[in-house]
C-alpha positions as CSV (number, residue, x, y, z in Angstrom):
1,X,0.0,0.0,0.0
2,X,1.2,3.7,0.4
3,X,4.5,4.6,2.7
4,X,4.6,7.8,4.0
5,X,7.7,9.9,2.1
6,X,6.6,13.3,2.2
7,X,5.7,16.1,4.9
8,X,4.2,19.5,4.7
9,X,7.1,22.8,5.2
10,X,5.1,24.6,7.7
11,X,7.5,27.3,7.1
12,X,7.1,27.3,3.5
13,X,2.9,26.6,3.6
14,X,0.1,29.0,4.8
15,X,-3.9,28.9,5.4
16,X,-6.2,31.9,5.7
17,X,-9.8,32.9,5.5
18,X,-11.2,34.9,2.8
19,X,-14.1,36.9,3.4
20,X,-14.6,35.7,7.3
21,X,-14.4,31.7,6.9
22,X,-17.1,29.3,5.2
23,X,-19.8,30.0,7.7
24,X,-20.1,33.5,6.9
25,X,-19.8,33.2,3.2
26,X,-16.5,33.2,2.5
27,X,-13.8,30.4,2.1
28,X,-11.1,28.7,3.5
29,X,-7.7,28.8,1.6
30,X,-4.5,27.1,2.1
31,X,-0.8,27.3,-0.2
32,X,1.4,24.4,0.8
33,X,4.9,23.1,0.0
34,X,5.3,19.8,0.2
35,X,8.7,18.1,0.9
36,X,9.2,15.1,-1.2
37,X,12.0,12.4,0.8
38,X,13.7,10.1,-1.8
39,X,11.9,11.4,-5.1
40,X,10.8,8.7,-7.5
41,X,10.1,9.3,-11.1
42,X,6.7,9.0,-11.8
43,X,5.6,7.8,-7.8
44,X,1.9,9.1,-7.0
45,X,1.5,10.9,-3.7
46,X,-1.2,11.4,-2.1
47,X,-3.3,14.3,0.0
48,X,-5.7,13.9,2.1
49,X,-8.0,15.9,4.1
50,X,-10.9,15.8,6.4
51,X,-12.5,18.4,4.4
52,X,-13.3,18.6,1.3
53,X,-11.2,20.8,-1.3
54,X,-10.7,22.1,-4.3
55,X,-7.5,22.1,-5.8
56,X,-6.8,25.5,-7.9
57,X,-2.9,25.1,-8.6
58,X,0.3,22.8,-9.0
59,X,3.5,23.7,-9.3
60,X,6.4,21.0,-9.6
61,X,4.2,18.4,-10.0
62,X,1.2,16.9,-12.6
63,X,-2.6,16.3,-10.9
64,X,-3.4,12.5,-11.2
65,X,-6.7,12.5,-9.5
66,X,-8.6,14.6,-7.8
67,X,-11.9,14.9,-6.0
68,X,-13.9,15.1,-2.5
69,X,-11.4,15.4,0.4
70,X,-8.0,14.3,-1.6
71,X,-5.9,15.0,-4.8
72,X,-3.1,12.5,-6.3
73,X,-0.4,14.0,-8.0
74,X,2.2,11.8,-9.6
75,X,6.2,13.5,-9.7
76,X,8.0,14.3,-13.0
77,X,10.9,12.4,-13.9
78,X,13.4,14.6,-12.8
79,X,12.9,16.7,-9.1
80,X,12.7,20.2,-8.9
81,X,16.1,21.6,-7.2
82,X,13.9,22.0,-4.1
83,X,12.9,18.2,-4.0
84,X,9.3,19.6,-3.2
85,X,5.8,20.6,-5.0
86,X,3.4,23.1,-4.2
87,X,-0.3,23.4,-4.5
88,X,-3.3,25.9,-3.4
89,X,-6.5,25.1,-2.6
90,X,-10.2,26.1,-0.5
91,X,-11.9,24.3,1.4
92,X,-9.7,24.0,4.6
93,X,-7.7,25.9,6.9
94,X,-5.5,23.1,7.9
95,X,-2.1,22.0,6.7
96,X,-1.5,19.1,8.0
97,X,-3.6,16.8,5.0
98,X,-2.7,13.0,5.3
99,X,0.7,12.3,3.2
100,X,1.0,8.6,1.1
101,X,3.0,7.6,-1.3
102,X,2.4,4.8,-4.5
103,X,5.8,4.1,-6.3
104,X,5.3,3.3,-10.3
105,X,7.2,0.4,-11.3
106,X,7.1,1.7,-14.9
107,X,6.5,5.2,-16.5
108,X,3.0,6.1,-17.4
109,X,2.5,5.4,-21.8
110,X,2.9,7.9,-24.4
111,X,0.0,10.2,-25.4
């Protein structure tokens, strides 16, 4: 199943509220930079969160699934200098999302 091989940079990562938090009409946000140990080509990793989110961007990294509570983004076959991705998202203040990881035996096919 999934190993854990990443964690959140809590210097690096924020959350705020827009507009006074969900319950008053406005929304939850968060920016997060996620420390990748031992990159793999191609491994998926995995984000969870009790909440339910919308992923709006992706740097360093390639969306593999998304939906609900968690997005799956799979690493590129070379690692950023930083060895990390970022993403941004509503839906949740916290940033601390459930981390897994899925190594790829093999490289996804051609388009």
């Amino acid at each position: 199943m999934g190993r854990a091989c990443a964690s959140v940079d809590l210097v690096e990562s924020h959350s705020w509220s827009n507009g006074g938090g969900a319950e008053f009409g406005g929304s939850d946000a968060f920016s997060l930079r996620i420390n990748v140990n031992g990159w793999q080509p191609y491994e998926h990793v995995t984000l969870e969160w009790e909440d339910y989110v919308d992923i709006t961007q992706i740097y360093d990294a390639t969306q593999y699934f998304s939906g609900g509570s968690s997005i799956t983004v799979e690493l590129g076959p070379q690692p950023p200098a930083s060895n990390s991705f970022g993403l941004m998202g509503t839906g949740s203040l916290s940033l601390a999302p459930k981390i897994t990881c899925e190594r790829q035996e093999a490289p996804p096919p051609s388009p």
